[in-house]
BAVEXDO-864431 format. One record per residue (C-alpha): residue in one letter; x, y, z. Coordinates in steps of 0.001 Angstrom, whole numbers, padded with zeros to 6 digits, always signed. Example, Ala and Ser with C-alpha at 12.3 -4.5 7.8 and 13.67 -1.06 7.14 Angstrom:
A+012300-004500+007800;S+013670-001060+007140;
This chain:
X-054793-056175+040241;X-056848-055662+037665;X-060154-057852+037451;X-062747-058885+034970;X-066372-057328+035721;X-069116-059250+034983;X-071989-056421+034068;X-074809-056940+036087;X-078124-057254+033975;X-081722-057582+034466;X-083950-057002+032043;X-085198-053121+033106;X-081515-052504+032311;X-082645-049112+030722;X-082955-047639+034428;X-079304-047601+034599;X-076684-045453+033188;X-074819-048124+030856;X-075600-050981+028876;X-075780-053910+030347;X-073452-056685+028762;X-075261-060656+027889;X-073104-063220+027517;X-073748-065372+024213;X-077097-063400+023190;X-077208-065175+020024;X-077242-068790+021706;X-080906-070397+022084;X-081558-071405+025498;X-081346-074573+027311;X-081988-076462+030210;X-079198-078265+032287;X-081097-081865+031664;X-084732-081826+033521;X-087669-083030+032382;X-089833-081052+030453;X-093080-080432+032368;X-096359-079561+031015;X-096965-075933+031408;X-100176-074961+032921;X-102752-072195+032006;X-101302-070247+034477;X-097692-071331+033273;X-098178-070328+029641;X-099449-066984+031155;X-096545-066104+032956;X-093859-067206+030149;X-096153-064985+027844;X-095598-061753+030039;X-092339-062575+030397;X-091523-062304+027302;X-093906-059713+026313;X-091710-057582+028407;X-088625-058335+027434;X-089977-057089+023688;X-091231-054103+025148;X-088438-053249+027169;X-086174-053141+024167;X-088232-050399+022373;X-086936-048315+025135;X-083235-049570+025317;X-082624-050051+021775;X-078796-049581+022491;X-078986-052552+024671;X-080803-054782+022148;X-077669-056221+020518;X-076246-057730+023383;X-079388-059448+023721;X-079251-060613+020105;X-082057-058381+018633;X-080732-056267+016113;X-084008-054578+014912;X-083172-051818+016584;X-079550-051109+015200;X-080491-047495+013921;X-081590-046308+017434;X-079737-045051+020056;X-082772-044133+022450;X-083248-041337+024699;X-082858-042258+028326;X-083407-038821+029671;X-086799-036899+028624;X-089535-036714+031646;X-091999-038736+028783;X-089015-041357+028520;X-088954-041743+032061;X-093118-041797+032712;X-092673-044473+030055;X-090186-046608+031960;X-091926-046199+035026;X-095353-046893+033447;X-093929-050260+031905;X-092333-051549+035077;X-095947-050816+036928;X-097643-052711+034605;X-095827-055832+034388;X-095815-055994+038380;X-099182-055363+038009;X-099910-057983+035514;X-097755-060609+037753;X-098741-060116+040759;X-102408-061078+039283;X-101027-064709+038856;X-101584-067421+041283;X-098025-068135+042452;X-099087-071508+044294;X-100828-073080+040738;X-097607-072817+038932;X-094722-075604+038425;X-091141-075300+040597;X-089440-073605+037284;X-092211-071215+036629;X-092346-069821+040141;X-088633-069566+039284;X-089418-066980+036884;X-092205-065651+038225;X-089814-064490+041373;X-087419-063300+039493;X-090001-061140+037324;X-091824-059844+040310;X-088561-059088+041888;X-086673-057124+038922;X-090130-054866+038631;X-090265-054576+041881;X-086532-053446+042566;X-086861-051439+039209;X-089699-049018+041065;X-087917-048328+043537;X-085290-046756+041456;X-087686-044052+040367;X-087394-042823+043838;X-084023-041431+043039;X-083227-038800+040467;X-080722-040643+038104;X-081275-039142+035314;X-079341-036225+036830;X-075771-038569+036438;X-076164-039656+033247;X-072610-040481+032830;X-069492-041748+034810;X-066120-042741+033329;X-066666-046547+034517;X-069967-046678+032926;X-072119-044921+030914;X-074157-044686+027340;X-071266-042895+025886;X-068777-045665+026508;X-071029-048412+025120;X-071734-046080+022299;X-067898-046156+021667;X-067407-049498+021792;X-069861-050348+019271;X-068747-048023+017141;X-065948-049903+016950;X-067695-053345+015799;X-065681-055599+017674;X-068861-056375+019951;X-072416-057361+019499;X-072820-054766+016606;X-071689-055961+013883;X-071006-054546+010221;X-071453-056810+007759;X-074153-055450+005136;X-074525-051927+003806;X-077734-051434+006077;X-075651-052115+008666;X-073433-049314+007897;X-076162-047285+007396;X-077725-047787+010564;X-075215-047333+012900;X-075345-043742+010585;X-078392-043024+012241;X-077170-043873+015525;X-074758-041323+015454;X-077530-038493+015154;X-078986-040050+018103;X-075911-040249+019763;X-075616-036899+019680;X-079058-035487+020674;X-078868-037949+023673;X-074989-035970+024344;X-077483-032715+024267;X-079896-033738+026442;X-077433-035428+028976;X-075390-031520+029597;X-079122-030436+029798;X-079944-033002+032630;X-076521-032272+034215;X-077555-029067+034587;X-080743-029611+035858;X-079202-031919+038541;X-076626-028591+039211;X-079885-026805+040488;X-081175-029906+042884;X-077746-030643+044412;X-077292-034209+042601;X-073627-034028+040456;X-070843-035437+040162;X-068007-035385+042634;X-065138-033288+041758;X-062419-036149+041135;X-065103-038260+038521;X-065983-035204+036635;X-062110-034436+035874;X-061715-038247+034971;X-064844-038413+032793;X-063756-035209+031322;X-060372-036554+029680;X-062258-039633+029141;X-064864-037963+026782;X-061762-036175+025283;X-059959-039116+024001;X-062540-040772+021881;X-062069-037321+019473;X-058942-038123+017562;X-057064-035573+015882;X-057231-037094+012471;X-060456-038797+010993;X-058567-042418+009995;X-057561-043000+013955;X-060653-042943+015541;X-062393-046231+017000;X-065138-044765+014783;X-063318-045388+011969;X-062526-048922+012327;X-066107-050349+009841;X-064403-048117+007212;X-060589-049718+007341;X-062224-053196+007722;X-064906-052808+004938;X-066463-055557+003525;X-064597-056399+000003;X-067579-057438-001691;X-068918-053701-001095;X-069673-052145-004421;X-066862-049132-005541;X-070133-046885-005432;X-071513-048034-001636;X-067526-048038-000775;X-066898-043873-001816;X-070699-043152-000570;X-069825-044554+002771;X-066304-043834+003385;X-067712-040619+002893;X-070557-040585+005152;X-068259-042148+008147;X-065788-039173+007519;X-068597-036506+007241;X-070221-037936+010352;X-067494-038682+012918;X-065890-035184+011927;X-069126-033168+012436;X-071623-035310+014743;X-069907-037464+016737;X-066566-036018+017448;X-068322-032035+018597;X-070872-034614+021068;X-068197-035929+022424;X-066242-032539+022898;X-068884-030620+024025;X-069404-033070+027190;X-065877-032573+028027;X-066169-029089+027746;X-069315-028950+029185;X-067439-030507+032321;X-064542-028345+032285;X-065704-025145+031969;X-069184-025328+033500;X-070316-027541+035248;X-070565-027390+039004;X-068825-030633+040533;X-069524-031387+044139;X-066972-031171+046606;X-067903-034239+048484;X-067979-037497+047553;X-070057-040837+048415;X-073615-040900+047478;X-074606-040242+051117;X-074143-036489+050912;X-076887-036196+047967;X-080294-035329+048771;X-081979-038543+050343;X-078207-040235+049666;X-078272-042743+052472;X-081530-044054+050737;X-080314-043932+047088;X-076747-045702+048391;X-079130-048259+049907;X-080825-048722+046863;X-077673-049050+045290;X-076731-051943+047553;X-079624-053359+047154;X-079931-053485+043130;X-076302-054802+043265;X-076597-057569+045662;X-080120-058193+044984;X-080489-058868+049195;X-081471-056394+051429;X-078920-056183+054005;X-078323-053237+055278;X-074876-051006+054413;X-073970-051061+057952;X-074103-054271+058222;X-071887-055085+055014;X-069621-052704+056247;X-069071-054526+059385;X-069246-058203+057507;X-066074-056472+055480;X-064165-055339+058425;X-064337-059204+059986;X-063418-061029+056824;X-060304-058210+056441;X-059361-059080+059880;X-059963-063021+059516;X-057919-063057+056113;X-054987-061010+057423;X-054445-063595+060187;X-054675-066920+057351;X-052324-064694+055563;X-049994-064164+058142;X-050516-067871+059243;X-049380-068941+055475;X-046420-066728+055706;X-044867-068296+058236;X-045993-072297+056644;X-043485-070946+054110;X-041464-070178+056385;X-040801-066428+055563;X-038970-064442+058159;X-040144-061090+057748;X-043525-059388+058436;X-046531-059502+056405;X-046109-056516+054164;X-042721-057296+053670;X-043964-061055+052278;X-046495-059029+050137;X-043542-056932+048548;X-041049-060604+048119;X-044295-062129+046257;X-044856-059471+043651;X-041428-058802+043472;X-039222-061826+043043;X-039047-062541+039449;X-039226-066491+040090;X-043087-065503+040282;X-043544-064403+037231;X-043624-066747+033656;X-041268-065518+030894;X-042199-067857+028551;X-045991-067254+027212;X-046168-070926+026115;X-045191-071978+029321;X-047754-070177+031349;X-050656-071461+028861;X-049286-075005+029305;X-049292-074190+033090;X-053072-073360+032835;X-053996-076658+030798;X-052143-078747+032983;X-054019-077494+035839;X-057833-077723+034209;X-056391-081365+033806;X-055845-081876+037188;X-059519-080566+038172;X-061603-081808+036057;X-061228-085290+037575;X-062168-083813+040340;X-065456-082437+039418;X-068047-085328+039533;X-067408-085626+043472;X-068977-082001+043349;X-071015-081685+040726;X-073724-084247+039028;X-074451-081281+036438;X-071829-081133+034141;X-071797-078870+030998;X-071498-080181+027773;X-068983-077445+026747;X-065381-077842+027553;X-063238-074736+027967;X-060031-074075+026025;X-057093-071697+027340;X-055602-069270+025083;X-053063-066074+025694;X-055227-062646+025270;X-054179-061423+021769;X-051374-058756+021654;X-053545-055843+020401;X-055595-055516+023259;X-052889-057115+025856;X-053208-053703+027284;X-056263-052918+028026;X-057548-056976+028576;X-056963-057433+032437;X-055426-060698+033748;X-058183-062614+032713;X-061300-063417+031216;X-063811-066254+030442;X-065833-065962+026468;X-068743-068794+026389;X-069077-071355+023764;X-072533-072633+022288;X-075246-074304+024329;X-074672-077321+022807;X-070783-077888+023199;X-069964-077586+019731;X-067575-075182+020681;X-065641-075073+023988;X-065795-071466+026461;X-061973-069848+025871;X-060822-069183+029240;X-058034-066047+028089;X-054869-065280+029838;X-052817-061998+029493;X-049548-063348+029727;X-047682-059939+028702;X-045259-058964+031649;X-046482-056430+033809;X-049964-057907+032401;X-050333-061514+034248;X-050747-062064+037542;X-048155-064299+039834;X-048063-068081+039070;X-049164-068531+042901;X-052609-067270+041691;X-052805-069392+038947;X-055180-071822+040365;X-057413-069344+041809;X-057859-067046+038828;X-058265-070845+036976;X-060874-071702+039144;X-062767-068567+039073;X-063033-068213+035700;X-063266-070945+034258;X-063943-074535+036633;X-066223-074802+038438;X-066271-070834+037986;X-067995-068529+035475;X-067382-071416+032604;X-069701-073974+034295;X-072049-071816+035367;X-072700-069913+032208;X-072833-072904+030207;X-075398-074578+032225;X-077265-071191+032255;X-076924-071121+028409;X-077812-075014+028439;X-081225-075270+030097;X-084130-075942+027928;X-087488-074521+027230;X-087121-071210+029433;X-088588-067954+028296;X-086306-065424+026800;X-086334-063707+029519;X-084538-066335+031762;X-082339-066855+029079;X-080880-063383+029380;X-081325-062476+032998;X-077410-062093+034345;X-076948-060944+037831;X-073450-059822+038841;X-074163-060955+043124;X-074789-064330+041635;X-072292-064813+038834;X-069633-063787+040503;X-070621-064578+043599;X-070571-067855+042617;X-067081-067664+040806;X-065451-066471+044263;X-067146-069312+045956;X-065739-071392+044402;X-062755-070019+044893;X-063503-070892+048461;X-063571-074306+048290;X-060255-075221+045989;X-059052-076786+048648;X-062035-078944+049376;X-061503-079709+045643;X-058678-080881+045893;X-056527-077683+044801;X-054355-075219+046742;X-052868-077032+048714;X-049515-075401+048159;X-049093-072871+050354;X-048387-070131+047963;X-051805-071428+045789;X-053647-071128+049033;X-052170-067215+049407;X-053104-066614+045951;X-056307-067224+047208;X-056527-064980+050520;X-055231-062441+048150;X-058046-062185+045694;X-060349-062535+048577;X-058693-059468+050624;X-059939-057644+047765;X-063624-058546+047542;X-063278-057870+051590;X-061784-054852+051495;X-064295-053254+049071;X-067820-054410+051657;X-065236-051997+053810;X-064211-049288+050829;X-067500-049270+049339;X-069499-048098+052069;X-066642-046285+053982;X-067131-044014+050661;X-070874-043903+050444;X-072283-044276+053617;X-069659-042993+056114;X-068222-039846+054468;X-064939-041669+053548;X-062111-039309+052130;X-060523-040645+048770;X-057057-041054+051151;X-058822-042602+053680;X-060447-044900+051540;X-056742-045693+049866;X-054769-046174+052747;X-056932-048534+054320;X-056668-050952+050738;X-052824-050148+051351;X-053023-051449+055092;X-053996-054341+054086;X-053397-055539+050915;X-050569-056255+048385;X-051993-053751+045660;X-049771-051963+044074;X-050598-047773+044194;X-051978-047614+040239;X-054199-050185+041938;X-055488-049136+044341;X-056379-045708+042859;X-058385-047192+039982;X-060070-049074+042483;X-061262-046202+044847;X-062549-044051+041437;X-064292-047349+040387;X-066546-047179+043511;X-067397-043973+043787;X-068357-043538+039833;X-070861-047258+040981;X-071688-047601+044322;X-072616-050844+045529;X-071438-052585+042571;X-068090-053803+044463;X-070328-055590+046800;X-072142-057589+045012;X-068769-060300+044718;X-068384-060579+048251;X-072072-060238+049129;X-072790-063236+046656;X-069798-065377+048364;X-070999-065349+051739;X-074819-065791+050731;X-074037-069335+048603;X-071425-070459+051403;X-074452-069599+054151;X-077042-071414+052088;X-074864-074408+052181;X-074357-074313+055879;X-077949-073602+056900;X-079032-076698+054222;X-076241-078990+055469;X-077451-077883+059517;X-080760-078910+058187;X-080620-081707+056327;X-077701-083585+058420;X-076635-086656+056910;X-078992-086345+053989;X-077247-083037+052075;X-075420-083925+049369;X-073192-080899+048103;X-073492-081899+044880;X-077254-081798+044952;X-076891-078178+046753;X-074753-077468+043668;X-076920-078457+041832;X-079865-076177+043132;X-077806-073376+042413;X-076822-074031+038751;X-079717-075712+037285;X-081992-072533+037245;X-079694-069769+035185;X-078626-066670+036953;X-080939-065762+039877;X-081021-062827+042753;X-079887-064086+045049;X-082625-062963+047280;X-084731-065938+044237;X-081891-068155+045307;X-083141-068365+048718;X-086298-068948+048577;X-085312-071865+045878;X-082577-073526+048446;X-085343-072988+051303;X-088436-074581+049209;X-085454-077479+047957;X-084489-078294+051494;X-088044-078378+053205;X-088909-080732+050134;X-085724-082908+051142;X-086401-082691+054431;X-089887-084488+053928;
């Protein structure tokens, strides 16, 4: 099935190979109703670096900048790749940890050492990624500066084309786009001669990949798209100049970048025969790092390889046990095949399956206040995924409103056949992305008050949807799937985040084979083979990023155990949910230390 991917992001976002993706960059911050405190010298110090670094960070990932709502930096694409880019990066990231670490944790309020963890932290994890020659894979077809390059082009995202400078910036961009395509073959085949490329199956993928953005007439590509949708107020003169610039520039910059990558690929370039990141120099290292970045702990892979194997084992038996609640006589795989099958599992009727969705976020939100005394001001509204991009839009996805609720999150539903996924996942997918899922904990994130900016944007993919598959994990104490098909629909989306601890590092870290890897997703789930193949590509092109789901699960549900052990009759779960929410998006190693410091302070 396919699944939405929250991007992870932390603010040295430049030191990987895409652009990392903020949700609502443009909304001010807030904070989920505390008290302002009076910020200390040492306070105002901290906030000030923050955000110092968040300013400087940008003048080296201008492509990032508008999904962080700076757009000062619109004509830039950046470079990414020189050895004085990357001395740069690694000069910045030294100095802020330098500049931290000089401030006296212990003198600062609860919220600041909030941010001064997760600032030490993300400079601290960003070093560590010097150790590993990245700049070598500069692209993958899941991910990479030539994607996000596409899909702003396109100005359906955060850059937008409204004014003739606009225009005329993204202009620029182009040239940059292609001397960055220039130096990226160059790095490529630099990384040739030190035994760091791509494996075999991602370089044919990324190949065709590069290949379809060129179009074979002018007018079709996604380049194309600020021309056909033009501002009418435009002048007749900056119309013809830049109708004419677009044509001049997509036929002769952007479309030979693009081609000469794919060729590049094709023709020369020396694609490794093996696979996982373990089998490049230092790989079991870099794959750690990986991990590590992604899940912002520091278990070790082994050990989330073996976490993966027990929760596959422990949901195949709850499956099996629901099978035969419902009182199905066949085996297990056979009950997979009836469920995605039988057409009685499926809505015909688009209206019906929005209706289906409302009716439920009806029936939870009553719910909530036993669970939760933050509530966000924003309400969520569910709408069908429009029908050009049914597609290409996944099952599901949550947009935020504004911090202050004056208009709702849009929880969006493909419900194209072929598109949706079964009505006995409804209340899971519900749940997950929208309440108490990603639409209550971005808005609270988006709702706190007088943070720095960097808080504001910080977005970290172990916590966000870690926390969206926890919650998944408690619908029943909520209340919800209590059905026994609901409750399946849940094992179901949760073989998946198990199966990939076991994928993942199968891949990376034990010299998995792409079959291997594929029938052991087709042992044990219900995914279909277009599936399953997708997913297997997925990890390879970003190891460690499957984790981070999983991984973020089992570290909230643990933190709840180990408070309620502690605290006995004194935990609340809604004040444990509200330790988690009130602070933004945190690693989740931050998250710890915050549940630890919140529990000894309870406990006293």
């Amino acid at each position: 099935m396919k699944l939405r991917i929250a991007t992870l992001l932390v603010l040295s976002a430049f030191l990987y190979t895409g652009s990392a993706i903020v949700l609502a960059a443009d909304a001010p911050a807030t904070a989920p109703a505390q008290a302002t405190q009076a910020v200390n010298p040492a306070g105002q110090q901290l906030r000030a670096l923050a955000d110092e670094y968040y300013r400087a960070s940008l003048v080296l990932n201008p492509l990032a900048a508008p999904d962080m709502g700076v757009y000062s930096y619109n004509d830039q694409f950046g470079d990414y790749l020189s050895d004085a880019w990357i001395a740069q990066s690694k000069a910045l990231e030294q100095k802020y940890l330098d500049q931290v670490k000089a401030i006296d944790r212990a003198s600062l309020s609860a919220d600041d050492r909030i941010t001064y963890d997760m600032f030490r932290y993300d400079r601290e994890i960003a070093l560590r990624g010097f150790d590993f020659p990245f700049w070598y894979l500069p692209l993958n077809h899941f991910d990479s500066r030539a994607s996000t390059f596409a899909d702003q082009g396109g100005g359906d995202g955060s850059v937008t084309f409204a004014t003739v400078k606009d225009y005329q910036d993204f202009l620029k961009k182009m040239d940059g786009f292609a001397a960055w395509s220039h130096a990226a073959i160059a790095r490529m085949r630099e990384g040739q001669a030190h035994g760091v490329t791509l494996p075999k199956p991602l370089a044919d993928i990324l190949q065709q990949q590069l290949r379809g953005y060129v179009t074979a007439k002018v007018e079709d590509s996604g380049f194309w798209k600020p021309i056909a949708n033009m501002p009418k107020d435009f002048s007749p003169a900056d119309r013809a100049q830049l109708t004419a610039a677009y044509r001049d520039k997509i036929a002769n910059v952007v479309d030979p970048a693009y081609l000469q990558m794919a060729d590049f690929l094709k023709h020369d370039y020396k694609a490794r025969k093996t696979l996982g990141y373990g089998s490049l120099p230092n790989g079991q290292a870099w794959y750690q790092y990986k991990s590590d970045s992604n899940t912002t702990t520091s278990l070790p892979v082994a050990q989330i390889h073996e976490m993966g194997k027990k929760e596959v084992a422990r949901i195949l038996l709850e499956m099996n046990q629901m099978r035969t609640q419902y009182g199905f006589k066949g085996d297990l795989k056979a009950f997979w095949k009836y469920l995605q099958s039988d057409p009685k599992f499926f809505w015909t009727d688009p209206k019906q399956e929005i209706a289906d969705y409302e009716a439920f976020r009806d029936k939870i939100y009553p719910r909530l206040p036993l669970f939760f005394n933050l509530m966000p001001k924003a309400q969520y509204e569910v709408r069908p995924v429009s029908k050009e991009t049914e597609d290409t839009a996944g099952v599901a996805y949550y947009n935020p409103g504004t911090p202050d609720g004056s208009r709702p999150g849009i929880f969006y539903v493909n419900t194209k056949p072929g598109q949706q996924l079964p009505k006995w996942s409804m209340e899971t997918l519900a749940i997950h992305e929208a309440a108490p899922g990603h639409h209550f904990q971005i808005s609270l994130k988006q709702e706190q008050q007088n943070e720095p900016e960097y808080r504001k944007f910080a977005s970290y993919n172990a916590f966000e949807e870690g926390w969206a598959v926890y919650c998944e994990s408690i619908g029943r104490e909520l209340g919800m799937e209590k059905d026994p098909l609901q409750y399946f629909g849940k094992l179901n989306e949760e073989m998946l985040r198990a199966m990939r601890l076991v994928v993942d590092t199968g891949l990376h870290a034990k010299g998995w084979s792409i079959k291997q890897a594929e029938q052991y997703m087709h042992n044990n789930s219900a995914l279909g083979a277009g599936d399953v193949h997708s997913e297997v590509r997925r990890y390879l092109a970003i190891p460690g990023q499957a984790l981070s789901y999983k991984v973020g699960q089992l570290t909230i549900a643990k933190l709840r155990a180990d408070s309620k052990a502690a605290l006995g009759d004194k935990f609340d779960v809604r004040a444990f949910h509200d330790q988690v929410l009130s602070t933004g998006s945190l690693p989740l190693a931050v998250l710890q230390t915050k549940v630890q410091d919140w529990v000894a302070a309870s406990q006293k």
